[in-house]
N, C-alpha and C positions, 0 to 999 in steps of 0.2 A: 187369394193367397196360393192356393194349389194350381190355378190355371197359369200363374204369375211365374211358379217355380218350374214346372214342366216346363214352359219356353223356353226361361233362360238358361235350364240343363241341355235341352235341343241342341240349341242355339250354342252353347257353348262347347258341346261336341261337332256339331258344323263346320264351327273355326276350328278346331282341333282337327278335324280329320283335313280341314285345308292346310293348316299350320303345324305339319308332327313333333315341333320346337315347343309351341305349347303344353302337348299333350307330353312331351318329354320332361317339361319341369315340371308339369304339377306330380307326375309318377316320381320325380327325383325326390321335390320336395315331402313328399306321404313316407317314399322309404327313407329319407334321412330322419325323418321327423318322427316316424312312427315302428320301424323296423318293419320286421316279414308282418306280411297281414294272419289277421286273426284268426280261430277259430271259427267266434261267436261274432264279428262282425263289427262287436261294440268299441265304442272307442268315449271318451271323455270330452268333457269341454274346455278342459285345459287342452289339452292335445288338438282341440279343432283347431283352437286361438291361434297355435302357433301355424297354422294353413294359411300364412301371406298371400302367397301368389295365386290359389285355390280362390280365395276370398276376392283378390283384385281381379281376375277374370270373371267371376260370377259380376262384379259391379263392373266393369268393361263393356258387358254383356248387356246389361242393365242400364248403362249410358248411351248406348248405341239406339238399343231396341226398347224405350221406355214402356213398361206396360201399361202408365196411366198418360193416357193423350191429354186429357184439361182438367183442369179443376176449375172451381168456379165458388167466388165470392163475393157478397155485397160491402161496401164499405162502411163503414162506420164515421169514417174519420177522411180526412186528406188524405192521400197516401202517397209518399215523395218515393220516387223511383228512378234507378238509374239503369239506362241500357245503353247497347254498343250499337253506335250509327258507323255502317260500313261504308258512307259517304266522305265524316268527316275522319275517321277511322280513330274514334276517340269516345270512350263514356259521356256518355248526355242525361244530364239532371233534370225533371220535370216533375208535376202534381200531377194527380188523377185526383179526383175531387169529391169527396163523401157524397154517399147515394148513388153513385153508379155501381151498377154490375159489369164486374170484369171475369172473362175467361182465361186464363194463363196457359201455355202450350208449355208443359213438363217435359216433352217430348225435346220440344226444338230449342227450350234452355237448357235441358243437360246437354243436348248434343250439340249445337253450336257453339256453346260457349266460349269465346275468346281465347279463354285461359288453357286450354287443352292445345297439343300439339298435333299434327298431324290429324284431328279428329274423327276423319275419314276412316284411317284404320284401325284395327284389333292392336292393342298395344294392354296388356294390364299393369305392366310396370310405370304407368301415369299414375297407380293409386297406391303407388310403392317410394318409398325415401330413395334416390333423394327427389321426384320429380314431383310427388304429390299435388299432381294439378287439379285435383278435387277440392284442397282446400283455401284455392283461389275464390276470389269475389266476395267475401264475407261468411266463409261458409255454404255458400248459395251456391257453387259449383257444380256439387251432384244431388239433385233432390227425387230420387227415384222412390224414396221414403216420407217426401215431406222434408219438414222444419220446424226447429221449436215448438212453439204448441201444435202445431198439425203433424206432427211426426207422428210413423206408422210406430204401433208401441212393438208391432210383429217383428218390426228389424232386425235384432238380432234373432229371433227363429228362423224365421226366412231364411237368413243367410246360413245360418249353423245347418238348414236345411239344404239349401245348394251344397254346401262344402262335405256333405256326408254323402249324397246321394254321387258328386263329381268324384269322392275318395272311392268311392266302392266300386261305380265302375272305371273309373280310370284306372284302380290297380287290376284290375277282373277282366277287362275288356281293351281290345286296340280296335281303333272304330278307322273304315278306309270309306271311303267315297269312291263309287264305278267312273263317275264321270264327273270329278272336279274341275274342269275346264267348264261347263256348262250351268254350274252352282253360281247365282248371286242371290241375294235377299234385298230389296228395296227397303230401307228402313222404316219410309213413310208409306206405307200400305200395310196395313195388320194382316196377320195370318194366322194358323194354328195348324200342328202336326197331327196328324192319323199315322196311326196304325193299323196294318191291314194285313189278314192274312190266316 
């Protein structure tokens, strides 16, 4: 949970100090939403809620860079499944068959997914009205939390935790990068940030 949240705050200052459009609405949205910042730093959960674009870059962030690479479960049952064959460029209906163990890559169906546009890039207004392309495919869109019963019950902390730690330094701090011509991040190779010094 805390190694999960530290990447994707990194991570979403990364793009911000590439993108200053980013880092520009989410400081718009905190002072339209919240006024001059505070004394004491606190702020409410009604007030987080209304942090849209705050919230849709932490899950942007979150689709890109999955923290959970596979899960893995036995069946119990049949299990009828549909995916995208990039051959016939159309959903394909199939079993998997009770008693097998499957691994599912969390990683490469949030992020490939069909239903996202441009999916290559940083965009967080994908999980904003009107394009909401998270909640294509049954739901099953963004599962960087799970699903129905396997859903992470952390979800909403998690996130309330992103969206407080991106309010306070994004009003507090302008983050620049020396050398953003030479910054890329491979998404399919894990990594982790140090601090040094």
């Amino acid at each position: 949970l805390y190694e999960s949240t530290v990447k994707i705050v990194n991570l979403c200052f990364l793009f911000a100090a590439k993108n200053r459009k980013l880092m520009q609405r989410m400081n718009a949205e905190a002072a339209s939403l919240l006024g001059a910042s505070r004394e004491n730093g606190m702020y409410f959960l009604q007030e987080l809620k209304q942090l849209k674009y705050t919230e849709a870059c932490a899950r942007e962030i979150l689709r890109i860079y999955e923290p959970i690479v596979f899960v893995h479960r036995a069946l119990h049952s049949d299990m009828p499944i549909r995916w995208y064959s990039k051959d016939k460029k159309k959903w394909v209906h199939s079993i998997i068959p009770a008693g097998w163990k499957i691994a599912a890559s969390l990683k490469e169906t949030t992020r490939l997914n069909p239903n996202y546009l441009n999916r290559n890039s940083v965009e967080p207004q994908r999980f904003l009205p009107p394009r909401n392309e998270h909640e294509g495919d049954e739901g099953f869109g963004f599962l960087s939390f799970g699903k129905a019963t396997r859903n992470c019950p952390a979800e909403a902390f998690t996130l309330m935790k992103m969206q407080i730690i991106l309010l306070l330094l994004s009003r507090n701090y302008k983050v620049y990068l020396k050398d953003m011509e030479n910054i890329s991040i491979d998404p399919y190779q894990d990594f982790s940030f140090r601090l040094e010094g």
